[in-house]
Structure formats: structure tokens, C-alpha cells
C-alpha positions as CSV (number, residue, x, y, z in Angstrom):
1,X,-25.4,29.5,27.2
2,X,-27.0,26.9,25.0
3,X,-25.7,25.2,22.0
4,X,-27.2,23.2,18.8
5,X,-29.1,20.0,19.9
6,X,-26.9,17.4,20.7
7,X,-28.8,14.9,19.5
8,X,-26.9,13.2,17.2
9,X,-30.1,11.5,15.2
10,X,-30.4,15.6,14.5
11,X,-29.4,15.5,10.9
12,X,-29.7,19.5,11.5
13,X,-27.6,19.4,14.1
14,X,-24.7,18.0,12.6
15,X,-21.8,20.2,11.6
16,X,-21.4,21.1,7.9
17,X,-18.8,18.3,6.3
18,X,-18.0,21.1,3.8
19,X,-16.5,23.7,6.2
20,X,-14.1,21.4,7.8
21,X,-12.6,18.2,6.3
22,X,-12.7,16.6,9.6
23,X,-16.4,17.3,10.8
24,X,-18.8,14.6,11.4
25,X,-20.9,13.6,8.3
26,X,-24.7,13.5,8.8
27,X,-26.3,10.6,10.0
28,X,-22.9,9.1,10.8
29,X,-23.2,5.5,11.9
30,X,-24.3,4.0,15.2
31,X,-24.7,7.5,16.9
32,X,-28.5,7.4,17.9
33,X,-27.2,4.5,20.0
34,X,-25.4,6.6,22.2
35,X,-26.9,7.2,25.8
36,X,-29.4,9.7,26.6
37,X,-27.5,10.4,29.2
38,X,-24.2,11.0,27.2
39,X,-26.1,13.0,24.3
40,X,-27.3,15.6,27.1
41,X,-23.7,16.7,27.7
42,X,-23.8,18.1,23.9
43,X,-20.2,18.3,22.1
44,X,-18.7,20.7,24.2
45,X,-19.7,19.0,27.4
46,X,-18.3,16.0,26.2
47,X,-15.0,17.4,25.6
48,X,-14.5,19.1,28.9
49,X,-15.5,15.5,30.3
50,X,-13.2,13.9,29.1
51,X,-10.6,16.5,29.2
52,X,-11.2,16.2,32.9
53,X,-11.1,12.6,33.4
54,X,-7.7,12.5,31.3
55,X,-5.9,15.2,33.3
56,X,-6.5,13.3,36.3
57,X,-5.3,10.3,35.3
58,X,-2.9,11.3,33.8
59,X,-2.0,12.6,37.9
60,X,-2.6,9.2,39.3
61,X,-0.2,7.9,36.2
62,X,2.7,10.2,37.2
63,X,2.2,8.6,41.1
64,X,2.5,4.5,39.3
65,X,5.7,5.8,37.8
66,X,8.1,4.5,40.5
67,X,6.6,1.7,40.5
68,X,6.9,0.2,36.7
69,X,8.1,3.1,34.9
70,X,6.9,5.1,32.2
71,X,6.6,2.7,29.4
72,X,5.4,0.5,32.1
73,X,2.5,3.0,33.1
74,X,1.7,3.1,29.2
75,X,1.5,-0.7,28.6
76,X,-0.6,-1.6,31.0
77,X,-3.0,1.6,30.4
78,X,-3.2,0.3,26.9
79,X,-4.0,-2.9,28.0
80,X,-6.6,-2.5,29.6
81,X,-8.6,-0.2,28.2
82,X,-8.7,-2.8,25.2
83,X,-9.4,-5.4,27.1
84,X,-12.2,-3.2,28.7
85,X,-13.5,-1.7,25.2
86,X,-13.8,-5.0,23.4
87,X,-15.5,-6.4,26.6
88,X,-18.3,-3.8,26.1
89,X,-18.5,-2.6,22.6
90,X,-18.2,-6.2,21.3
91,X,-17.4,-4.7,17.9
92,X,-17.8,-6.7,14.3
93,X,-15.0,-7.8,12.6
94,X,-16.4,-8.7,9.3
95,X,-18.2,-6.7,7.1
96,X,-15.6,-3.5,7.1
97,X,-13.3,-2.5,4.1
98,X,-9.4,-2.5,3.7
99,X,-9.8,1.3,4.1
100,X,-11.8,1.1,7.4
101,X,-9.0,-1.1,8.9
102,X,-6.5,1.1,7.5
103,X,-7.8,4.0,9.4
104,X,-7.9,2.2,12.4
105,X,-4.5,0.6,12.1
106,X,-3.2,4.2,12.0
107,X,-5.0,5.5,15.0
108,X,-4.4,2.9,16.8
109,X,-0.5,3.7,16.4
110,X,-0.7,7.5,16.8
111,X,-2.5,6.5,20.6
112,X,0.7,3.9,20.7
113,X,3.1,7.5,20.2
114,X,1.4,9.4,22.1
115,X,1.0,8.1,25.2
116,X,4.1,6.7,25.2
117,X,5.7,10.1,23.8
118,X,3.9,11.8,26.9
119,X,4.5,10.0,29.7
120,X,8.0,10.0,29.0
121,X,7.8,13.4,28.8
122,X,5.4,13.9,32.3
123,X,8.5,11.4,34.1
124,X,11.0,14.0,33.1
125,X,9.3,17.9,33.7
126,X,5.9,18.6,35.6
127,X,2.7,17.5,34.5
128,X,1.4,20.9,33.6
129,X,4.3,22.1,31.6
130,X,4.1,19.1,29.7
131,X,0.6,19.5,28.9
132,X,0.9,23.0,28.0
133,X,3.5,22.1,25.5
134,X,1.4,19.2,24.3
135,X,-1.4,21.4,23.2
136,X,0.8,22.9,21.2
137,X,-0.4,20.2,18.8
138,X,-3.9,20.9,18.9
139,X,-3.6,24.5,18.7
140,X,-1.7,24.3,15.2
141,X,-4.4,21.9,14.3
142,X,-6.9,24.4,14.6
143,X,-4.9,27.4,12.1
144,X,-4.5,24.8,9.7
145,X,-7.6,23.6,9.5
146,X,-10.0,26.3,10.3
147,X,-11.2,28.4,7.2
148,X,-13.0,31.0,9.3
149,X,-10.9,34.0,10.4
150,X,-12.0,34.2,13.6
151,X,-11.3,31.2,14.9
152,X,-7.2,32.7,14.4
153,X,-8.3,34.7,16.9
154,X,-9.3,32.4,19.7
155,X,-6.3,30.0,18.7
156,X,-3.9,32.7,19.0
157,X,-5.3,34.1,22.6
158,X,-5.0,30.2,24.1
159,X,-1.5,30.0,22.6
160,X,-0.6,33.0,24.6
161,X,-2.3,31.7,28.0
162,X,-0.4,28.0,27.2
163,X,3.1,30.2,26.8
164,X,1.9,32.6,30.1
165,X,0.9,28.8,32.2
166,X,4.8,27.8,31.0
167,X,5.9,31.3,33.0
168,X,6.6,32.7,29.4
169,X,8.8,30.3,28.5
170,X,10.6,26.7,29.1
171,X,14.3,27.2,29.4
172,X,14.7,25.7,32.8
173,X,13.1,22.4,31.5
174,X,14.8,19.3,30.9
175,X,15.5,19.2,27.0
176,X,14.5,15.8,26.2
177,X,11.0,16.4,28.3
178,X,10.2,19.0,26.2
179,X,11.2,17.2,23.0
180,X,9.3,14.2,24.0
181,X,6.1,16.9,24.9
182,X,6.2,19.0,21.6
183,X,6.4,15.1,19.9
184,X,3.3,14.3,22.0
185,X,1.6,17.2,20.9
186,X,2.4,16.4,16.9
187,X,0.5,12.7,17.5
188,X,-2.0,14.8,19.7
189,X,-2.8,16.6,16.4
190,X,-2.9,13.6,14.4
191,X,-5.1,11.5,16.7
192,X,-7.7,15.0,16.1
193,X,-7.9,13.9,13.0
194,X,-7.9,10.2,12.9
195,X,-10.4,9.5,15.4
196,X,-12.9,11.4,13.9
197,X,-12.2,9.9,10.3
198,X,-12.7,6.1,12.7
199,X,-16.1,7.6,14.5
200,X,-17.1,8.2,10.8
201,X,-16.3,4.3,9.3
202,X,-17.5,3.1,12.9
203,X,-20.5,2.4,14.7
204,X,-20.8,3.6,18.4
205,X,-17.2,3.0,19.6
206,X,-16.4,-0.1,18.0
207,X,-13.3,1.4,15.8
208,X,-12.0,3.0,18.9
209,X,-11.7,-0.2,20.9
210,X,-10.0,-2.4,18.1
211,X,-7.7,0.9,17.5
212,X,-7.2,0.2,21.5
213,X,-6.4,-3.1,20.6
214,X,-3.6,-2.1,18.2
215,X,-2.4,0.3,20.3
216,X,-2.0,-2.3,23.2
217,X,-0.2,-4.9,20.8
218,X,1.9,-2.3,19.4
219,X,3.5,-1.4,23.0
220,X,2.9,-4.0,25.0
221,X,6.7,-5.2,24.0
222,X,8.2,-2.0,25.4
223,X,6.7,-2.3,29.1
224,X,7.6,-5.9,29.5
225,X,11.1,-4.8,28.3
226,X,11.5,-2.0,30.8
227,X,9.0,-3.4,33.3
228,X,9.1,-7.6,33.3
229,X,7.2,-9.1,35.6
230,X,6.7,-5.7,38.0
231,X,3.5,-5.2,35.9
232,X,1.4,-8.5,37.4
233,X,1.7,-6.9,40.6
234,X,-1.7,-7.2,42.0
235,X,-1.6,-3.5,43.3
236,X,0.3,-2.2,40.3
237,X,-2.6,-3.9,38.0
238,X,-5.3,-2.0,40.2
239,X,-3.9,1.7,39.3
240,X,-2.8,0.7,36.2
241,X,-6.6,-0.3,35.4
242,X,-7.9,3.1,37.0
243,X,-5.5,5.1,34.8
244,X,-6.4,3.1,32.0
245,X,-10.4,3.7,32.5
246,X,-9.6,7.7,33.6
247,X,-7.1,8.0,30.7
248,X,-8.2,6.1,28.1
249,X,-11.9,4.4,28.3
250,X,-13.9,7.4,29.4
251,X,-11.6,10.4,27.6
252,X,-11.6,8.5,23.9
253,X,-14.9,7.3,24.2
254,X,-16.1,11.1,25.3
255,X,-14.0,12.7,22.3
256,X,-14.8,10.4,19.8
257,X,-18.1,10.9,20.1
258,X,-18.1,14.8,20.4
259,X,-16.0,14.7,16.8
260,X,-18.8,13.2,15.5
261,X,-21.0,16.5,16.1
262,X,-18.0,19.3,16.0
263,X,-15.5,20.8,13.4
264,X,-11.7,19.5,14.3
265,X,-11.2,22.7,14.1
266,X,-13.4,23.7,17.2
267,X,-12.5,20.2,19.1
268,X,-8.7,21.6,18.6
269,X,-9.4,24.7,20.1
270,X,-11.3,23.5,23.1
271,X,-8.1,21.2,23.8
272,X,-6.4,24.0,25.2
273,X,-8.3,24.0,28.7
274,X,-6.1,20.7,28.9
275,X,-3.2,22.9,30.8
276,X,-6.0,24.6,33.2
277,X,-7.3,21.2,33.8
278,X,-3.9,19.4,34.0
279,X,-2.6,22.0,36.6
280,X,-5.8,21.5,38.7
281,X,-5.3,17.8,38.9
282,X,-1.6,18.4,39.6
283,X,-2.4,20.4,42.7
284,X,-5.2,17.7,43.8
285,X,-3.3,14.2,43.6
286,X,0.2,15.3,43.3
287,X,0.5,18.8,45.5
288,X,1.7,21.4,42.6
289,X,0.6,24.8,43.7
290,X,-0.4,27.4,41.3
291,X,0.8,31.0,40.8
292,X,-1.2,34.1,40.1
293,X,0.5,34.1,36.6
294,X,-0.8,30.5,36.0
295,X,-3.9,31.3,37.7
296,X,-4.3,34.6,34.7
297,X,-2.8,31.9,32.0
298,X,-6.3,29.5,32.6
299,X,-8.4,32.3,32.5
300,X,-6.9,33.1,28.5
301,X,-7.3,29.3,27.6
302,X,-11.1,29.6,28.9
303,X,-12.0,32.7,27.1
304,X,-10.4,31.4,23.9
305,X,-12.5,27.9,24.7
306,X,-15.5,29.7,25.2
307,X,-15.0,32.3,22.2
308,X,-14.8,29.1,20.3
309,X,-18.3,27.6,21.7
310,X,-19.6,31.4,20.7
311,X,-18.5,30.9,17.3
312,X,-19.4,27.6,16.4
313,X,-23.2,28.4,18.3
314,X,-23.0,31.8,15.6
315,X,-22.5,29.8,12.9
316,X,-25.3,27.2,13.3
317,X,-27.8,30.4,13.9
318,X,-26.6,31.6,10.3
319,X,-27.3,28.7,8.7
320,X,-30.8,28.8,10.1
321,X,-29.6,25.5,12.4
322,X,-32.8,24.4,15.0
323,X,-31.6,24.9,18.2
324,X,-32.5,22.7,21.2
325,X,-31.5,23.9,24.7
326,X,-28.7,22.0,26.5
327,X,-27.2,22.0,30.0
328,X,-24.9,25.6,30.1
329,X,-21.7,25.1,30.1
């Protein structure tokens, strides 16, 4: 399968702004910067990265738990990955407009909420119960903001493969995990939509590591409360700074990035692999075996990820869109 160049210096290559209020806007700053490397992935590779790399921290977060806690786990995740992300982007502070530092104030918070909201969520009911509720978020995203029929279609088969991975339903769940899950999922949403509106005002990464930063100052109160001084513990410092790069610095870097080339509508859509991906990484690092019924549920969330890809490959080719090819996916 190929898909429209992902070179984002492409101005062809760029989705439409008018068929989705979140696309990417041609030419959007700073992208033709980004790695060769990175650009080969194309959108959809880039999501599926970073999908990856966030399930599986997300894994090696749930095993730091008994060590500093949740908000503990979150704190220093946030941490780090600012201290990381201003250490390499080195973004600009001056020159930016009260709107620009509005957008990232706001995304900075809904990272705050939901990673906070989530973990507390993953220390009460399994890991891929609580992502399959989470994507709940991203999978309302998509209705709402897709104007194209189809993509109903594809939103509506992953729904039913997140409800079939949660054995048709989550009675036997504790309340407040679920609660704090279907919460994560609503900022899940919201950060969708925020971070492409910061990729937009932003060069390269730069808005997403001083929304890091925001995020970081915004929570770093809560761990110290719950946590103290458990979180300078040299060894709790070293998996707190692998969840944070696996979590945070590769994931929002990867996504952030793909937004700037792909409807919201699309990205939503593609989120839904998250409860594949999350089970997968839950049977790796933390020994959760999967059923034949959860093993059937992935297979709907990858046909309704790939049926997306389809469509959003159909509708460049309509619009007479050069196509480049790009590593199958």
C-alpha cells in the first residue's frame, strides 16, 4: 500500500484545510526541517510509531507504580520530557502572539489531565481495558468531525472491536477506573485537536516542548504531594526518565508531526489500534494474556485503521494529489 508523499515541503501533499477544521495548513511552519528519516514513515507511519512507543510505556509506567504512585509516575514523566524537549528543540520565546501562547497554555493542561486522568485510571483496572475505554475519546472525535460519510463507517467498526476487546462490556470494572478512563479519553479528544492547532503556530516541535513545560509545572505539585522525596530516588528517576522518553518525547513528537499532514479526523480514527497495541505491550512487560475474543476485537480496530488509510489515499487520488511511494504499511 502506498500513500501521498510524506514530504511535508509537498504543498500537494498536504491535506485540504477546508475538509477538516483540524488538518494541517500548507506549508505549515518548520516542517521541511523534520528528518529524512522521520518524513519516510509518512503520516500513518508516524502514528502507529508512536502509538507503539506510548503503549509500552505506558507498560513500564504501570510497573513504577508501587514505587511512587500514580501521580508520582505522571510528575516525573512530565518532567522530564520537558526538560528533554527544551534541551533539544531550544524553542524561541519571543516573537509569538498572545494567541500562540494561548494555544499552548491549553495543551499543555489537557496533557496535565490526561495523563494524570489515565494513570489513575491504569492503577485501578488493566491496562488494556483502560485503553480501550480511552479511545473512546478519539473515536467520538472522528463522527464529529468528519464530513465524509464513510469515515462513520470505519469509526463505527473500531467502536465495536474496542467494546468486543472490553469482552462486550465493563461491569466487572472498578467504577472510578472507568470514570477516570472515559475522563482520559474526553482530554484524549481535546489534545487531537490542540496539538495540531500548536504544530500549526509552531515550528518543528518547539510548541510541544513549552506545552511540556506547562504541563510539567502544572503537576509537578501533585507528585511531590503524594510522592515527596521517593521521586529523587536514583532508580525511580531512571524509569521515570524511560517512561517519559517512551510516553511522551517520542509519541507527541511522532503525532504532532503526523497532524501536520492528516485530517483529525483520520488521526482519530487511526487511534483505535491503541487497545491492540496496549494489550500487546500488556502481555510483553506485564504478563496479560490475550483471548481469542480479544485476539478477533484487534483484528476490527485494524480493518477500521486501515479502511481509514484507504479513504484518505481515495481522496487525495480524486483531487488529482501526486503520489510518491512510501514504505507499506
Amino acid at each position: 500500500m502506498t500513500l501521498p508523499s510524506a514530504d511535508p515541503a509537498t504543498p500537494a501533499a498536504t491535506p485540504d484545510p477546508t475538509s477538516d477544521p483540524s488538518a494541517a495548513t500548507p506549508g505549515a511552519p518548520g516542517t521541511s526541517g523534520t528528518p529524512r528519516g522521520i518524513r519516510a514513515l509518512g503520516p500513518v507511519g508516524l502514528v502507529l510509531a508512536g502509538g507503539i512507543s506510548v503503549q509500552f510505556g505506558g507498560a513500564l509506567a504501570v510497573t513504577l507504580m508501587p514505587r511512587v504512585g500514580a501521580l508520582g509516575v505522571v510528575a516525573l514523566r512530565l518532567a522530564v520530557a520537558a526538560i528533554v524537549l527544551m534541551v533539544i528543540c531550544r524553542p524561541k520565546l519571543r516573537g509569538h502572539s498572545r494567541v500562540d501562547w494561548g494555544t499552548v497554555a491549553v495543551f499543555g493542561i489537557t496533557m496535565a489531565a490526561m495523563n494524570g486522568l489515565f494513570y489513575q485510571s491504569v492503577a485501578r483496572i488493566p491496562l488494556g481495558p483502560a485503553v480501550t475505554l480511552e479511545v473512546l475519546g478519539p473515536l467520538i472525535l472522528s463522527v464529529v468531525a468528519s464530513r465524509r460519510a464513510v469515515n462513520l463507517v470505519w469509526a463505527g467498526l473500531a467502536l465495536g472491536g474496542v467494546f468486543l476487546l472490553g469482552g462486550g462490556g465493563f461491569s466487572t470494572l472498578d467504577p472510578a477506573g472507568v470514570a477516570f478512563a472515559l475522563s482520559a479519553g474526553a482530554m484524549w479528544a481535546a489534545y487531537i485537536v490542540f496539538s495540531a492547532r500548536t504544530g500549526r503556530r509552531f515550528p518543528q516541535a518547539d510548541g510541544l516542548a513549552l506545552a511540556m513545560v506547562v504541563a510539567a509545572v502544572a503537576f509537578l505539585p501533585l507528585g511531590l504531594v503524594e510522592s515527596g522525596d521517593r521521586l529523587l530516588n536514583p532508580t525511580t528517576i531512571a524509569l521515570g526518565s524511560a517512561v517519559a522518553i517512551l510516553s511522551s518525547v517520542l509519541p507527541y513528537t511522532l503525532e504532532l508531526l503526523a497532524l501536520r499532514r492528516m485530517p483529525a479526523s483520520t488521526f482519530a480514527v487511526l487511534m483505535s489500534l491503541e487497545p491492540a497495541v496496549a494489550s500487546i505491550a500488556g502481555f510483553l512487560v506485564l504478563s496479560q494474556t490475550l483471548s481469542v475474543t480479544e485476539g478477533l476485537a484487534i483484528g476490527l480496530v485494524i480493518a477500521a485503521s486501515m479502511g481509514a488509510v484507504r479513504t484518505q489515499v481515495g481522496r487525495g487520488r480524486a483531487k488529482n494529489v501526486p503520489e510518491a511511494p512510501s514504505p507499506g504499511v
